[in-house]
C-alpha positions as CSV (number, residue, x, y, z in Angstrom):
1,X,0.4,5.2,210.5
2,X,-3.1,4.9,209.6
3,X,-5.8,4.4,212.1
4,X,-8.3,0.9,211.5
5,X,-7.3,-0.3,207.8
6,X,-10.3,-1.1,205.4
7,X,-9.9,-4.4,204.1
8,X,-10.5,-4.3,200.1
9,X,-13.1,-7.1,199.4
10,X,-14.5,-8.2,195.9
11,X,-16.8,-5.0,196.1
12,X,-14.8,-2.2,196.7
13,X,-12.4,-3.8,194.0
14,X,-15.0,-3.3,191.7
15,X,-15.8,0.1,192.5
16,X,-11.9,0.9,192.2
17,X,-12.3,-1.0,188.8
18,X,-15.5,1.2,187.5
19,X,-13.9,4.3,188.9
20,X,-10.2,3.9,187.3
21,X,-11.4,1.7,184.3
22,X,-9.0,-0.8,185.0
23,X,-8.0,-3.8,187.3
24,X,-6.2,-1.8,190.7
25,X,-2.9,-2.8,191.2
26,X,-0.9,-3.6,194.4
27,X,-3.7,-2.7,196.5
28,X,-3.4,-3.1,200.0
29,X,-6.3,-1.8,201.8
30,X,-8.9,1.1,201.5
31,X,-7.2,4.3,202.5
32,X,-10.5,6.1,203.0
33,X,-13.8,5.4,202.4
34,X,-15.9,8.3,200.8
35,X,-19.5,9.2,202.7
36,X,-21.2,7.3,200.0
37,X,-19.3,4.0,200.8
38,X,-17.5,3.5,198.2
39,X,-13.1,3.2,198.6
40,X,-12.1,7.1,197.3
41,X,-8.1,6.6,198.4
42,X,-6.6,3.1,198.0
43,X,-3.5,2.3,199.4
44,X,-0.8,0.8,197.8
45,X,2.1,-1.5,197.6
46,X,5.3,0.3,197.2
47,X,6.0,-2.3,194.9
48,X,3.6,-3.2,192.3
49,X,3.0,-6.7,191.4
50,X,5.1,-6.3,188.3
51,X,7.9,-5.2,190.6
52,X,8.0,-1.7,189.8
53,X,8.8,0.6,192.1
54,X,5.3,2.9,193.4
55,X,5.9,5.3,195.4
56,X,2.2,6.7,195.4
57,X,0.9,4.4,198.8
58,X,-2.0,7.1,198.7
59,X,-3.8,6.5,195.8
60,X,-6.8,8.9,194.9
61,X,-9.6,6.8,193.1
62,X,-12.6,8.7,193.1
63,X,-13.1,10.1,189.2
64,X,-15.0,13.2,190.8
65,X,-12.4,14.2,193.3
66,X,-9.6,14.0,190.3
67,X,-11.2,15.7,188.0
68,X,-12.1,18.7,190.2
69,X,-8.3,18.5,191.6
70,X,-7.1,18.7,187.6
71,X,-8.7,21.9,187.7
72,X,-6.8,23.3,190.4
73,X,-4.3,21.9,188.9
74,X,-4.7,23.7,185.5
75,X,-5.3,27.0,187.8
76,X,-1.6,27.1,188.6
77,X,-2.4,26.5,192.7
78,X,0.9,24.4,192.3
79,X,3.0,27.0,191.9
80,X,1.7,29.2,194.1
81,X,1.9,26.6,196.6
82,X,5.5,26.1,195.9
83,X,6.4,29.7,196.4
84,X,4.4,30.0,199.6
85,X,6.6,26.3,200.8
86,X,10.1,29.0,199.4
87,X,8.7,32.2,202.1
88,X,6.8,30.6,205.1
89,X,8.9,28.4,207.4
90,X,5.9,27.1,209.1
91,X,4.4,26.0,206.3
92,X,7.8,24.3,205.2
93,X,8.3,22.8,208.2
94,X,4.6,21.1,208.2
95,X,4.9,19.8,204.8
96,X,8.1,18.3,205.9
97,X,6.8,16.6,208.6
98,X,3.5,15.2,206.3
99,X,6.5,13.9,203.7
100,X,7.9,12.1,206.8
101,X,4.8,10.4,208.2
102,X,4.3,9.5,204.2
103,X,7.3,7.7,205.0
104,X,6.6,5.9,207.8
105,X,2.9,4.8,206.2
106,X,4.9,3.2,203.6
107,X,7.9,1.8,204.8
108,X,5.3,0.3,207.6
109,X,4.0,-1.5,204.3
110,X,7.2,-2.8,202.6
111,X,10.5,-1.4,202.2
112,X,11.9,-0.4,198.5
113,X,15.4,0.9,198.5
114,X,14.6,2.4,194.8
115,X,12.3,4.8,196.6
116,X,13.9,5.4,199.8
117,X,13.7,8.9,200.9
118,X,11.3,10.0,198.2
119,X,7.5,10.5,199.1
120,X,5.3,11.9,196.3
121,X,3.5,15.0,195.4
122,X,6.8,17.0,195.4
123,X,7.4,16.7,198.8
124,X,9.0,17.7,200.7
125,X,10.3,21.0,199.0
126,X,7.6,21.7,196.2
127,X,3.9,21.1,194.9
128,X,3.5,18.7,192.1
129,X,0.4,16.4,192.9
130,X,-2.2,18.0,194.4
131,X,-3.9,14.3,194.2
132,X,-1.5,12.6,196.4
133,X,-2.0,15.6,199.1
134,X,-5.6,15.5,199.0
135,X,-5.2,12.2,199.3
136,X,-2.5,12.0,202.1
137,X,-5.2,14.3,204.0
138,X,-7.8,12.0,203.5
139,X,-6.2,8.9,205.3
140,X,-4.1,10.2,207.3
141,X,-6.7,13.2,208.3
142,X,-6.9,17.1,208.5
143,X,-4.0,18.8,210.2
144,X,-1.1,16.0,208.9
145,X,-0.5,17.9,205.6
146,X,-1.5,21.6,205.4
147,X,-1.1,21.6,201.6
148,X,-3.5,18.5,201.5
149,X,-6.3,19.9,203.7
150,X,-6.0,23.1,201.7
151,X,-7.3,20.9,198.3
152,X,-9.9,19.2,200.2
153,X,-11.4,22.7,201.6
154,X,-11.6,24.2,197.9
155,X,-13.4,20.3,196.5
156,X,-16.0,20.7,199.0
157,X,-18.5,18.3,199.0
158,X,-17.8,16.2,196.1
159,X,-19.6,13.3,197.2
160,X,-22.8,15.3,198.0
161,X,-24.6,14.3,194.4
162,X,-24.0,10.5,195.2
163,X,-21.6,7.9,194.5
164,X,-19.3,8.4,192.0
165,X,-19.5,5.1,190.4
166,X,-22.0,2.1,190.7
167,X,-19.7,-0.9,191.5
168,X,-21.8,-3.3,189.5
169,X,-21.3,-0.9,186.4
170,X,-18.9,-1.8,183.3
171,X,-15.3,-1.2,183.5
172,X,-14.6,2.0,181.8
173,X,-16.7,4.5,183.6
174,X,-13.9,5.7,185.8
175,X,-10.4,7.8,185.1
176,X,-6.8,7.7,186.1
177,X,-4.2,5.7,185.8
178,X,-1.5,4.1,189.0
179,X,-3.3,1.7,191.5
């Protein structure tokens, strides 16, 4: 499990808020806090308030970190991925083991037999969210899922031109959708 949760006062719900555009949902504490200080991975319920089954615990919030993982995304690094995952047992077998401790993290939260066994991003077999393994690194830190730490190399410093949102901004300045 995670090391020292961040509670998620009044002020990092409104940086959530200006970031996503909306009200978070079944927010449980600040996965990881970006370098500017403002929450850039929320963790989640596994049920939302609604009772919906979520199994996303590691929630990516930071509109800059997204939108330069959508581009990787549209660059087809998935599928690569995926293939690599089908020809290198190491690799497989790491992945594995970060679907597993995504596991643990949320069944440490709640239990929800509606998502029992399945983690997110494609794991454990393929690549489908390369926000939830950036993510995943991020909280749970580098070396937990290669995949992950792999999409935080190519971001690179995305926090270096400042915050990505001013909490005390309107709603609506943010993107995404979850949390």
């Amino acid at each position: 499990m995670s090391d020292a949760p961040d509670t998620f006062g009044p002020e990092d719900e409104a940086s959530v808020t200006a970031q996503l555009g909306r009200t978070p949902r079944g927010v449980v504490r600040v996965g990881h806090r970006c370098p500017c200080g403002n929450p850039d991975v929320v963790t989640t319920e596994p049920r939302l308030p609604d009772g919906t089954p979520f199994p996303t615990t590691f929630y990516l919030t930071c509109p800059r970190a997204a939108s330069r993982i959508g581009s990787l995304e549209g660059g087809g690094v998935m599928a690569e991925m995926t293939e690599r995952l089908a020809h290198d047992a190491d690799l497989a077998a790491a992945y594995r083991g970060a679907h597993e401790r995504y596991l643990a993290e949320r069944e440490a939260i709640a239990h929800v037999p509606e998502i029992a066994g399945v983690s997110a991003g494609g794991m454990p077999d393929r690549v489908k969210c390369l926000h939830v393994l950036a993510a995943q690194s991020l909280v749970q830190g580098p070396g937990v899922n290669p995949l992950g730490d792999e999409v935080l190399a190519e971001l690179g410093e995305f926090w270096a031109t400042g915050p990505c949102v001013d909490p005390g901004a309107e709603p609506g300045t943010g993107s995404g959708a979850g949390a």
